[in-house]
C-alpha positions as CSV (number, residue, x, y, z in Angstrom):
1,X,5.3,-58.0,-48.5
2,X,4.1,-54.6,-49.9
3,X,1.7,-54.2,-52.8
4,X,1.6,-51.5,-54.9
5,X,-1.4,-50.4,-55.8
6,X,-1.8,-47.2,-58.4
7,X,-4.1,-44.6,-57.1
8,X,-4.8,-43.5,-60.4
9,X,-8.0,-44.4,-61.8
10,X,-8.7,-42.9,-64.9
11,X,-6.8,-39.8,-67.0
12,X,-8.6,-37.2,-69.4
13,X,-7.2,-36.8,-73.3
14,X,-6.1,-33.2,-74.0
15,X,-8.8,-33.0,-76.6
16,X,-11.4,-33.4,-73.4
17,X,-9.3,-31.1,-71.5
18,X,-9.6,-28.4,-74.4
19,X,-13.3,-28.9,-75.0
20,X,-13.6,-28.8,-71.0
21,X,-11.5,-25.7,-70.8
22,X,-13.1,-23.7,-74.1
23,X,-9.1,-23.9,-75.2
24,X,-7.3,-24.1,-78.2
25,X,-6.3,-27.6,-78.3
26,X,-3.2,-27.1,-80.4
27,X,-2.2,-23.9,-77.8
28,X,-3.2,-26.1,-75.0
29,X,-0.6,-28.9,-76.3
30,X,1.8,-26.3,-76.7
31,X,1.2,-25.0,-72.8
32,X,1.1,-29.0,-71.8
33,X,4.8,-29.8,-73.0
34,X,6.3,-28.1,-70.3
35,X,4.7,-30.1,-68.0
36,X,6.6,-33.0,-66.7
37,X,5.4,-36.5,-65.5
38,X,5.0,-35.9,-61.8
39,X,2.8,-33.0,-63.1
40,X,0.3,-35.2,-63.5
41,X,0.8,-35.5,-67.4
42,X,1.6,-39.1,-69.4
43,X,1.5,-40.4,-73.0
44,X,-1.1,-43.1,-73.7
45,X,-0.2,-45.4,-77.0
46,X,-2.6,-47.9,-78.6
47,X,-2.8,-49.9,-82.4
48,X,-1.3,-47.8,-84.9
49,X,-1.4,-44.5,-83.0
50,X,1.5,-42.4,-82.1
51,X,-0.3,-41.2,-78.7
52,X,-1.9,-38.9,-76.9
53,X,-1.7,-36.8,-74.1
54,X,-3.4,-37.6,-71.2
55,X,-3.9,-35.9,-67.8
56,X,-4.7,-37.3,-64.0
57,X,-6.7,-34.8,-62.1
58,X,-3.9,-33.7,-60.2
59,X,-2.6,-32.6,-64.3
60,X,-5.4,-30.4,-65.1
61,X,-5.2,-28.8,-61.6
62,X,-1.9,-27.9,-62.7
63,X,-2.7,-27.7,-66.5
64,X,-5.2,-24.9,-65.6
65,X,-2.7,-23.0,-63.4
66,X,-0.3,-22.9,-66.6
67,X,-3.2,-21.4,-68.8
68,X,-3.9,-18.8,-66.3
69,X,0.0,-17.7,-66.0
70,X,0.4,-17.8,-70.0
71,X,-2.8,-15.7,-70.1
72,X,-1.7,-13.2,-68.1
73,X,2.1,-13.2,-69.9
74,X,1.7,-14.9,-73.1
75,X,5.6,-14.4,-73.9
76,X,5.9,-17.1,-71.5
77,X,5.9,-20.1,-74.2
78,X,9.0,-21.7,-75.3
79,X,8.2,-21.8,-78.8
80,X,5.6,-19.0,-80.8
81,X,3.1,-20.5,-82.9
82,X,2.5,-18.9,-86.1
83,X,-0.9,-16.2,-86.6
């Protein structure tokens, strides 16, 4: 019989990833919903919250690599946020 056993140990909120990063958390959620689950990216829900984003390490590897390509082509984002 085979166990499974999740290798994941602990995940980082987006608003630690932002602080971490010196980002703009609301550009930095906007960056993150392009990421998929296998990215490393999943929604954590508690009492009376709607959620938060949450990254494994393996996310803000690839969390960082999607801030460096929108900051060298910032059209890149699916949807403009307002000046």
């Amino acid at each position: 019989m085979t166990t499974h056993v999740n290798k994941i140990h602990h995940v980082v909120t987006i608003t630690q990833v932002a602080k971490d990063l010196g980002e703009d958390e609301d550009w930095l959620r906007d960056v993150a919903n392009e990421m998929e689950t296998e990215d490393g990216v999943i929604w954590v829900h508690g009492v009376g919250e709607d959620g938060v984003q949450a990254f494994t390490d393996f996310g803000i590897e690839n969390l960082i690599e999607l801030v460096r390509m929108h900051k060298e082509r910032p059209g890149l984002l699916k949807r403009a946020r307002p000046e």
